[in-house]
N, C-alpha and C positions, 0 to 999 in steps of 0.2 A: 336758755340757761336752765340747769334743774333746778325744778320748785323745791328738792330736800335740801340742795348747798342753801339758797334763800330762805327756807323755816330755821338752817340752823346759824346761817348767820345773824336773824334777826333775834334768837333765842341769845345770842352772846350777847347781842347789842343790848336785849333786855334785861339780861343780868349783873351788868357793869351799870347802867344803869338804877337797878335796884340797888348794888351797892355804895352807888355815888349818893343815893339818897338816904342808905344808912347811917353816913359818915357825918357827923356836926361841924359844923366851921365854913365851908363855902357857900356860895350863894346856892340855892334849891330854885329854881325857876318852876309856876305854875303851885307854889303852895301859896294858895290863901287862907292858910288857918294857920295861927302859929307865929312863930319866928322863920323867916325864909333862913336862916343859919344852924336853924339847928338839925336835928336828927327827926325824921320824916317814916316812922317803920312800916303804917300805912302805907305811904307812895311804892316803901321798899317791898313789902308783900303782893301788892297788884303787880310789879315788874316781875316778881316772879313766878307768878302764874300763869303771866303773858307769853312767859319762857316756858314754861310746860307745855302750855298750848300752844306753842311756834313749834319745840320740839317734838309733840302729838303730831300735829301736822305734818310736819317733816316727814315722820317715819310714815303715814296715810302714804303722803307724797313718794316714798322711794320702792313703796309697794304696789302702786298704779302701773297698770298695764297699761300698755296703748294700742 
């Protein structure tokens, strides 16, 4: 499989995920500070950095020679 379709679907995975942790009202899995219900903007900005750098990589990735 190419590594860039893999950076960049893991770049969406991480930003749907940032957003999921934006949003107030569902349960937030993995916050132990806080209320697990509420809005998380921390968790949301590490997600989307994660996605920068999945997306960084990706494009590393679709410029490698072989």
């Amino acid at each position: 499989m190419k590594a860039w379709i893999v950076g960049g679907v893991l770049a969406v995975v991480c930003l749907l995920l940032a957003v999921f942790y934006a949003i107030p009202g569902p349960y937030h899995p993995f916050t132990f500070s806080g209320t697990p219900t509420g809005h998380h903007y921390t968790h949301a900005l590490v997600f989307v950095a994660l996605a920068v750098v999945c997306v960084v990589g990706a494009r590393f990735a679709a410029n490698a020679r072989r």
